[in-house]
N, C-alpha and C positions, 0 to 999 in steps of 0.2 A: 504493500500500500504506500511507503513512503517514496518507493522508486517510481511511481504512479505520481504520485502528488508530484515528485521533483521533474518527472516530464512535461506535465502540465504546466507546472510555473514557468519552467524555460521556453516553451512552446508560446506563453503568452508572452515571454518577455522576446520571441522573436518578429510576432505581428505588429511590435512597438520599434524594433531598432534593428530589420534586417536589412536597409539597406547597406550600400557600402559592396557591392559583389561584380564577380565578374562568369561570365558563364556561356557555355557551348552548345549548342543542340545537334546532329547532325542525321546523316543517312550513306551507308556502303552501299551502294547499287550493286557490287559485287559479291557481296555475302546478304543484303537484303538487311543487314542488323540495321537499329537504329539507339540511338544513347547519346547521354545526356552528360557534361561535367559542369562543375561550380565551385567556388572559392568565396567565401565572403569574412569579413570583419569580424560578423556574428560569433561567438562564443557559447559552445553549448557542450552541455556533458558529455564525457569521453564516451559514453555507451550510447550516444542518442543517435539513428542513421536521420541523417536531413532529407536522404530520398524519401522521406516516408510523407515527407507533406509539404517538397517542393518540386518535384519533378513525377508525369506520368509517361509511360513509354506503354500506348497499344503496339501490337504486336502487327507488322505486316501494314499498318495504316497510318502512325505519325508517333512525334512524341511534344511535350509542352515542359515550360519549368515558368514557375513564378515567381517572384523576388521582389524586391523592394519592399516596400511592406505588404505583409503576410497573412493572413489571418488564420486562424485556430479556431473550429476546424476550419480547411480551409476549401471551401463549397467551389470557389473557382475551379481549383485545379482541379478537382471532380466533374463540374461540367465542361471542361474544355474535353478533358479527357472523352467523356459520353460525344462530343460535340465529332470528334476525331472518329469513333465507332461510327458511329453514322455518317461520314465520308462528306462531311465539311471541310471546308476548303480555309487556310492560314485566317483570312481577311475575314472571313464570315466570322470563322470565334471569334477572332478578338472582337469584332463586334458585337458580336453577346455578349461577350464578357466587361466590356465598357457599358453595355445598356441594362446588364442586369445583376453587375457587382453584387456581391453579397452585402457588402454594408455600406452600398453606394457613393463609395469611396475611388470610383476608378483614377485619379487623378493623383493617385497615390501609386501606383500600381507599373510592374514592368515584367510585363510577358512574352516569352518569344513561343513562336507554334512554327512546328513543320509538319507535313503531309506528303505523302508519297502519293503523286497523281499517276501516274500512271508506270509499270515496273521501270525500275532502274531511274527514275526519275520522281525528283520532291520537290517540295517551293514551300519557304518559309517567309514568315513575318516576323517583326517587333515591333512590341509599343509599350512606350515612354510616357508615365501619367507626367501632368505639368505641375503638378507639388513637387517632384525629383525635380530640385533645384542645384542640386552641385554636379561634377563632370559628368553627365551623360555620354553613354556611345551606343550603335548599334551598326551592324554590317550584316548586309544576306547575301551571301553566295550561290553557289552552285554546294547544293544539299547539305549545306551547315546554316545556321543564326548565330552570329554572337550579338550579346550585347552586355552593358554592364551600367552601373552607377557607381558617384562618388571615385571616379578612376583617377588614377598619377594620366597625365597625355600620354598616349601612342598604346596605352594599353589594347582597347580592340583592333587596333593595326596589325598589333603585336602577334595575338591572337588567330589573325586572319592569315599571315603568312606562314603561321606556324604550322595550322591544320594545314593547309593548300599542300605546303611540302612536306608533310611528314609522310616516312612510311610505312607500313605493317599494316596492321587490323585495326577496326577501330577505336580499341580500347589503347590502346597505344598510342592511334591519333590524341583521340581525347587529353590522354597523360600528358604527350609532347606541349598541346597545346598549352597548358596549364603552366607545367614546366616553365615554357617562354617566357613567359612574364615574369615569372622571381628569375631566372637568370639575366632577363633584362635588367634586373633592377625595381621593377615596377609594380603595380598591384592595385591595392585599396586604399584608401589615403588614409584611415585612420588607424589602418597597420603600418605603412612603411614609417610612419615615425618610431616606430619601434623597430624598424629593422626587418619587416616581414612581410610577406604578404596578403596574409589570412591565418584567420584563426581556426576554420572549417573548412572541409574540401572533398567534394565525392566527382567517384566515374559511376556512371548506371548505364550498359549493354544490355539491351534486353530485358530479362528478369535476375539478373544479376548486379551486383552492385559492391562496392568497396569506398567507404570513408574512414575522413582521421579528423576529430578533433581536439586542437591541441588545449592544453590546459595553462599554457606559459605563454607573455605577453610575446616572451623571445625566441617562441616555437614555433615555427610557420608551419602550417599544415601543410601544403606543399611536397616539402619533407618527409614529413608523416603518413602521405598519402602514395612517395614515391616505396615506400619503403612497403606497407600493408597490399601495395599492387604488386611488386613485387613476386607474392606468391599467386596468385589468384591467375 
């Protein structure tokens, strides 16, 4: 019961202060996987996985992750997800999801969506509520989204050249890309004053999945997430 209660408190205390992130969405037309990575400022208990109520991955039909501010539970990511099973299209969700917020807060809010239209090919969106007032970024490719908030400059640049060129499978894109950015230098702004670049970090492939969060202001999860992927 107390490890219940302590998820809850963190869970609410992310709907309050998760901006600050930086994050990937993507699609292998080669292998058909789709997955999701993130990194954000947020600090939450070493046992807590973040995929569990920021990122959905349908199977064969798209994936989503929401960010900035979060809500608990969080009804969005649930209908986007539903919005993807029934073979809506990037621009349609997020326009639900703008017109029917949960607690009519869209303006708060930073969502990327991809969808696989047709095999071997997807198309994503982002979108940026106009309350995220510090660095904003976003970029859509050829079957990736990134986007992020509260960013050091060149972070989604950073990002975007790092997926493009990496190679292996996608859970290793993902990692590479992630990677990029603390070996740049660069990150979350309310981490690199401390040297780091997140205090949280997940890959989700599929129905699979691997995070780290750290428990030191001086621990960059990053680190922590190269090291737990690792095995996986």
């Amino acid at each position: 019961m107390k490890k219940i209660k302590s998820i809850l408190l963190a869970l609410s205390m992310v709907s309050l202060q998760s901006q600050a992130t930086f994050s990937i969405i993507a699609y292998d037309p080669s292998t058909g996987q789709l997955g999701s990575a993130l990194a954000s400022c947020v600090s939450l208990p070493d046992y807590m996985d973040p995929t569990f109520f920021l990122t959905e991955i349908v199977a064969g039909k798209g994936v989503v992750i929401t960010q900035a501010e979060v809500p608990f539970p969080n009804s969005n990511l649930l209908a986007a997800a539903g919005l993807i099973t029934e073979g809506k299209n990037p621009g349609e969700i997020i326009e639900h999801l703008i017109l029917n917020d949960q607690d009519h807060t869209p303006h708060m809010r930073q969502n990327l969506v991809l969808t696989i239209s047709s095999p071997g090919y997807s198309v994503g969106e982002a979108y940026s509520g106009s309350a995220i007032s510090e660095q904003v970024g976003s970029s859509a490719g050829v079957n990736y989204v990134i986007a992020g908030n509260e960013l050091e400059d060149g972070v989604v640049a950073r990002m975007e050249s790092a997926f493009t060129q990496a190679d292996g499978d996608l859970k290793s894109k993902l990692l590479a890309t992630l990677v990029s950015v603390k070996n740049s230098g660069l990150g979350d702004k309310r981490c690199t004053q401390h040297g780091v670049t997140s205090h949280s970090a997940f890959i989700k492939v599929g129905n699979e999945s691997v995070y780290y969060n750290s428990q030191s202001d001086t621990v960059d999860a990053i680190d922590g997430l190269i090291g737990v992927a690792s095995s996986w």
